[in-house]
N, C-alpha and C positions, 0 to 999 in steps of 0.2 A: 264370630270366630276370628280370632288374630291368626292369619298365617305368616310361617316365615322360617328358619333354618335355627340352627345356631346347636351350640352342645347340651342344654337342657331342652332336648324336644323329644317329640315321640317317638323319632327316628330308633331313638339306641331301643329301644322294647321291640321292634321290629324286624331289625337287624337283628340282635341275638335270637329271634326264633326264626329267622331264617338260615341263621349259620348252624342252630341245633338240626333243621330239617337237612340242610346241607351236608354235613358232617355223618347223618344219617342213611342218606343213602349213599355213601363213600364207605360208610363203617361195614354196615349189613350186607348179606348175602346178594346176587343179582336178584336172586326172586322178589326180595324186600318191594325193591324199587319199579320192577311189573306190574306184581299185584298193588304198587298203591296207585298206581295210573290207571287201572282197568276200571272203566267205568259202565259202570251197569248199562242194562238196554232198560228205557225207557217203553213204555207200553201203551201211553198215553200223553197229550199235548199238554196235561195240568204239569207231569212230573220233568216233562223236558224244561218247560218254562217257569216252572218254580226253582226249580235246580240251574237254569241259565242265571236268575233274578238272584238266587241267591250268592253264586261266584261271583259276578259282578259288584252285589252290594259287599261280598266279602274283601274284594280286594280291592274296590274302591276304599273301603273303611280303613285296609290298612297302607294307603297311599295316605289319604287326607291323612292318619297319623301322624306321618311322618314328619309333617308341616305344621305341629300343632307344640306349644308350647308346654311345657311339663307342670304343674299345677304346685300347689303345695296343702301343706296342714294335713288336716283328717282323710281329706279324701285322696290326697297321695299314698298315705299311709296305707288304708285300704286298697287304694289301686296296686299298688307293690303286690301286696298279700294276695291277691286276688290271682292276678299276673304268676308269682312265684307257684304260687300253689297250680294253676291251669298249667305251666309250663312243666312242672313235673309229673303231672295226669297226662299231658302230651308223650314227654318222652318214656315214662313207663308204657303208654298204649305203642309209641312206635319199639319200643326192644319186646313185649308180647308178638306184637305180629311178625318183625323181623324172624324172632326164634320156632315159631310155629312153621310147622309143615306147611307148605304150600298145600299138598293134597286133602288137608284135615284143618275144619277151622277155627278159627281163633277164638277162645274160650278160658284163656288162664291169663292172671296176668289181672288187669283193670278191668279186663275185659269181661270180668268175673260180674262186674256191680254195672255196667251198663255193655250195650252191644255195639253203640258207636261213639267211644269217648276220642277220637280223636278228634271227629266234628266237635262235641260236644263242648269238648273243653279247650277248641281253638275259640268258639264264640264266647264260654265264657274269660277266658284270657282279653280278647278285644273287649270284653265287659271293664275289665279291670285294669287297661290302659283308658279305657275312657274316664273312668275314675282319678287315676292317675294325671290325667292331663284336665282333667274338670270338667266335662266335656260332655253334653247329656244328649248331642245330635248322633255319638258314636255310639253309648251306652244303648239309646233308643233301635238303630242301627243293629245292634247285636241283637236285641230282643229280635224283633223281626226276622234277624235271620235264622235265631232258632223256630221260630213258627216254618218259615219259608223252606226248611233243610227237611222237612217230616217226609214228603214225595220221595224225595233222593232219598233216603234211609227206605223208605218202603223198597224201593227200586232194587236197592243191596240187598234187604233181605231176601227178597225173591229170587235173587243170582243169588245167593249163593244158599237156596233151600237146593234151587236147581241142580247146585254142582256138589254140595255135600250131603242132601237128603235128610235120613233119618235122623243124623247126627244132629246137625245147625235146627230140624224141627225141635228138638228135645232140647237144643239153647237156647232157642226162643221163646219155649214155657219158661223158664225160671232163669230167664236175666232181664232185665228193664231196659225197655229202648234207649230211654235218656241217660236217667242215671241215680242209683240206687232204689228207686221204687215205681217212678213214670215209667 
């Protein structure tokens, strides 16, 4: 891996979904930016430490990004496509959750075809900046972290069968963990 700076790096893909995230909790409600900070209670030492391993490799990934040089040909192209498309599965999951009731959960929206596409589709997003930058130590880095994130996603759904009941039971028969049929 060539590290180094310069105006074709990974940087600029990182920086604009951090300014979409930015802009987002300035745009939305206060509750927005509560409820995306509330992190579930863990029940077990597999979910604490898979969930620790997985922030870590996530934002490691998207550090060493940042220092990576932007690729070209096919697998740029792809990486763009990749990246554009996760970026707007991100920002439609965060204007769903912003406009839902805090008291009732989130069920419309993206939210329709999987139950946690903000994760979902931040990891496939660093998929498609590895792409973009040519980069198969990040690309592999992302798979992992979708294995790694399943604990954390178990964790969520149990907070919140806890606090919406019947309702989040009855979303969780007929929406996909992942996304559209997983």
């Amino acid at each position: 891996m060539k590290f180094g700076i310069g105006i074709f790096y990974g940087w600029i893909f990182i920086v604009f979904f951090g300014l979409i995230s930015l802009v987002s909790m300035k745009v939305y409600p206060k509750h927005y930016s509560q409820r995306l900070f509330t992190l579930p209670t863990f029940t077990n030492l597999r979910e604490k430490v898979f969930s620790v391993i997985y922030a870590v490799l996530f934002n490691s990934t998207m550090i060493v990004a940042c220092f990576l040089p932007i690729g070209g040909g096919i697998f740029l192209f792809i990486g763009i496509i990749v990246y554009i498309f996760s970026l707007f599965c991100i920002i439609m999951a965060l204007h769903a959750y912003a406009r839902t009731n805090p008291n009732i959960p989130v069920t419309n929206g993206i939210y329709k075809l999987s139950r946690h596409p903000q994760q979902v589709f931040a990891c496939i997003m660093l998929i498609g900046i590895g792409f973009a930058l040519k980069n198969p130590v990040i690309i592999c880095s992302c798979i992992l972290q979708l294995l790694l994130i399943y604990p954390s996603m178990i964790a969520q759904e149990r907070f919140c069968l806890e606090k919406y009941g019947a309702d989040y039971e009855k979303y969780l028969s007929e929406t996909p963990r992942y996304f559209l049929f997983i």
